[in-house]
C-alpha positions as CSV (number, residue, x, y, z in Angstrom):
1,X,174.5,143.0,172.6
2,X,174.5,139.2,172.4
3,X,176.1,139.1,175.8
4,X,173.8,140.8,177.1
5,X,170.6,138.9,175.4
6,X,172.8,136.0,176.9
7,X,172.9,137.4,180.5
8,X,169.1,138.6,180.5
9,X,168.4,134.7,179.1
10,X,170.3,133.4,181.9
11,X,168.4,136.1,184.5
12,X,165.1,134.8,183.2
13,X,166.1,131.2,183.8
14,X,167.1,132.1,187.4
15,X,163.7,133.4,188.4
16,X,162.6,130.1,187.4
17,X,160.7,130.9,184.3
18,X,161.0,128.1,181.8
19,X,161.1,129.7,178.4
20,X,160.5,126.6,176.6
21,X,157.3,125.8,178.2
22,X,156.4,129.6,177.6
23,X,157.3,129.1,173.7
24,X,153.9,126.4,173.6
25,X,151.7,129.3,174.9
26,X,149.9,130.8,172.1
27,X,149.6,134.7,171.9
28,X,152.8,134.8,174.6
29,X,155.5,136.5,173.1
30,X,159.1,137.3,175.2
31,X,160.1,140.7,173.4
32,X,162.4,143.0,174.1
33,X,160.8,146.5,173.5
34,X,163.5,148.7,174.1
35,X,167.4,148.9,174.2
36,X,169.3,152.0,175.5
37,X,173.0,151.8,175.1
38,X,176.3,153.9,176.3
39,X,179.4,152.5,174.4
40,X,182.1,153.6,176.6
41,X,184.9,151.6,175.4
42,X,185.4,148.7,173.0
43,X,186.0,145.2,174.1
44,X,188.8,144.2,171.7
45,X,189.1,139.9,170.2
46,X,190.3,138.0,173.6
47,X,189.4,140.7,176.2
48,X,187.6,138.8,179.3
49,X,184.4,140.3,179.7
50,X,182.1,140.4,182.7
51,X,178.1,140.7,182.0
52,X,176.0,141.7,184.9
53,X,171.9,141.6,184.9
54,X,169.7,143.0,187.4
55,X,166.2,143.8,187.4
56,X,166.1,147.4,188.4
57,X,162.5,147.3,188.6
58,X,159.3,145.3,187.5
59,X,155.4,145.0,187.5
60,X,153.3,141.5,186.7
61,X,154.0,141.7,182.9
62,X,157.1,143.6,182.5
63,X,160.2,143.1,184.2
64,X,163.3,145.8,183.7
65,X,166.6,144.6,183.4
66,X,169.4,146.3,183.8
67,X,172.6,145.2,182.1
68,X,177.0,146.2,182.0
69,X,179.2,144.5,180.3
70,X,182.9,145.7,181.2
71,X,186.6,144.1,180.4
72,X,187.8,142.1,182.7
73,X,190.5,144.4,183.4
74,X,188.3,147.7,183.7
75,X,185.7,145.9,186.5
């Protein structure tokens, strides 16, 4: 999971929202609300990974990314 809060950080910062300005807004808070999961296979110590993050689909106030992380070897 902290690849994947990494990858939807990095998403966020490529849509050009600055997170640190939105940190000084009062009342604005970036939550995730919901996590759904499928652990297919483990990712063992020194496995490469590769984390991918789309937005699969999104209104004003609440975007919905979409996120895989897979072994290297397995993409």
């Amino acid at each position: 999971m902290e690849f994947i809060e990494r990858a939807r950080s990095e998403l966020v910062r490529a849509l050009g929202v600055d997170k640190a300005a939105l940190k000084g807004e009062p009342g604005l808070v970036l939550a995730v609300r919901r996590v759904e999961a499928d652990y297919l296979s483990p990712a063992r110590f020194d496995d490469l990974l590769s984390v991918t993050t789309t937005v699969q689909a999104a209104t004003h106030a609440r975007p919905a990314p979409a996120s895989a992380a897979r072994r290297r070897s397995a993409v």
